[in-house]
N, C-alpha and C positions, 0 to 999 in steps of 0.2 A: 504494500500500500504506500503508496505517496501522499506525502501532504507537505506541505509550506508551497504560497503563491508563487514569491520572485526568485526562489533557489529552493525549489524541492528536495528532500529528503526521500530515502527509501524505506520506510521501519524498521526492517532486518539488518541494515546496515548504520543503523544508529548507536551513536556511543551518547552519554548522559549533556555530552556539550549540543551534540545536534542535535538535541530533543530540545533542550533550551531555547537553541537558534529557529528552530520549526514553531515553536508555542509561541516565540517574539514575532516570530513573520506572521503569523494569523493573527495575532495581537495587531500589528502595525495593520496588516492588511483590512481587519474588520473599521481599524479607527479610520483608513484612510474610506471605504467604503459607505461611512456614516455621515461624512460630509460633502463627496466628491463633488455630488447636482448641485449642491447649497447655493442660494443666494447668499451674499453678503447682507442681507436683511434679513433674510429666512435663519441665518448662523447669527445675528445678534438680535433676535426677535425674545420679547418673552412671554413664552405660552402660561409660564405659571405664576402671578405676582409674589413679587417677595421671595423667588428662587432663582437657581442660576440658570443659564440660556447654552446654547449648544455652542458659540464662543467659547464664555468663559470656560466650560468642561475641557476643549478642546485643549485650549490653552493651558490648563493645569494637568490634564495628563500628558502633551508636550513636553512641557517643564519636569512631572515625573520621569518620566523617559530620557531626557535627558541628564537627569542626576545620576540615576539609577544602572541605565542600562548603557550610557556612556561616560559618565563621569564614576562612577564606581571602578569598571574596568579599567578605565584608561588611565585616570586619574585629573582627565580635563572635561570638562564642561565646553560643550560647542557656544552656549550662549549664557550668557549672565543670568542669575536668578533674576528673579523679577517677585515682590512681596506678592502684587495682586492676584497671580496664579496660583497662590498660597493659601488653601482654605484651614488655614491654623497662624495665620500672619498679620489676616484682617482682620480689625474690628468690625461688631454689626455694622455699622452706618459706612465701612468702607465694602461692603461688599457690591457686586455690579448689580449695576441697576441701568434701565431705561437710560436711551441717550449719553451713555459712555463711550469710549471710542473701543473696538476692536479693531485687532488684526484682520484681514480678509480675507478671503477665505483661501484665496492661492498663494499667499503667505504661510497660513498653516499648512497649506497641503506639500508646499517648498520647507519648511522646515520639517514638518514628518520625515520628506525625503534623507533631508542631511542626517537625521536623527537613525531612519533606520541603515543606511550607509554605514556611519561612524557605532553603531551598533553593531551591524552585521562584522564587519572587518573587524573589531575586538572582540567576537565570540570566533569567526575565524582562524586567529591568532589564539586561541584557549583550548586547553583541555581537560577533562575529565579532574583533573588533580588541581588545576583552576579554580575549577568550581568551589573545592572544600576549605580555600583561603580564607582565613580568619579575614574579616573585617570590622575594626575597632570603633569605628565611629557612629557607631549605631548600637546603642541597648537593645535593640530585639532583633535585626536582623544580622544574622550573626557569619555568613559567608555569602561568598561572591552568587550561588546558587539562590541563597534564598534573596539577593536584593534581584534578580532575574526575573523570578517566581514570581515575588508578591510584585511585581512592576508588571508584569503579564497579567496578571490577575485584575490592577486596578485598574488599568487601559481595558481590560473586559468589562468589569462592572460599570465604568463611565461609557462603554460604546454601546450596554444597555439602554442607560438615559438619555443618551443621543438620539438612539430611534424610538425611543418614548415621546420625546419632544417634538421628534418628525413626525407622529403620529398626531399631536394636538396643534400642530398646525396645519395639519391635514394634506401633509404630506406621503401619498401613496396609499394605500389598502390599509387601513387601523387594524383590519379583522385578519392579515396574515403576514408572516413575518415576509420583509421584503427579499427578491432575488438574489441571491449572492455567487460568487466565484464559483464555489465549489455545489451548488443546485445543479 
């Protein structure tokens, strides 16, 4: 069986690095996926008052992603933190709202790219014995594997609320999940 989009994997021929890099690339791929059509007013709209908009998501699991799945390995960050991408940074009254400015949307879909790039090539360069690297600056996530893992995992549960939000702007079929790569 084959899976990952832009560099498939065989299953049989997987070692624990390229199951990593395969769950990163559906990870990347579902986010790019959940925004491709977007309007830049359909990606800063907001369906739900007083919650965040498919922007802001984007943009803080960008930012995850890039700490995590290239600044962990690498030991660089492609792009400067940014507080507002931070939903433990803001205070209430700094959170987005109405009339803020976003990125557009081919802006995040150009940064996704660098991001999965500069990811890909540092899981490339790793292996198996990689992964069990202690890493110190973090109280709970404790090797290289599990900042991978929970970074795949939260770029999945935000590309849930992505197509939640596509849904209450009534974008596409509400009653089925929408067409993807691998249908």
């Amino acid at each position: 069986m084959a899976f990952g989009r832009h560099e498939p994997k065989v299953a049989v021929d997987s070692t624990f690095t390229t199951a990593i890099a395969a769950c990163l690339d559906e990870a990347l791929t579902a986010l790019e996926e959940s925004i491709h059509d977007l309007t830049d007013e359909q990606a800063a709209a907001f369906p739900v008052p007083g919650e965040n908009n498919i922007a802001w998501i984007v943009m803080h699991t960008l930012d995850n992603l890039d700490d995590y799945a290239v600044g962990v390995p690498t030991g660089q960050r492609l792009h400067p933190a940014e507080w507002r991408w931070d939903l433990w940074q803001g205070r209430p009254d700094e959170r987005p709202k109405p009339g803020d400015e976003f990125p557009p949307v081919s802006a995040m879909l150009a940064r996704l790219g660098e991001i999965r790039k500069a990811a890909m090539a540092a899981l490339d360069s790793a292996d198996d014995a990689r992964m069990s690297d202690r890493v110190v600056r973090h109280p709970r996530k404790t090797n290289v594997a599990d900042f991978y893992l929970r970074t795949v995992l939260h770029a999945n549960s935000h590309v849930r609320q992505i197509w939640l939000l596509r849904g209450l702007l009534g974008l596409g079929d509400p009653k089925s999940w929408p067409q993807q790569h691998w249908s």
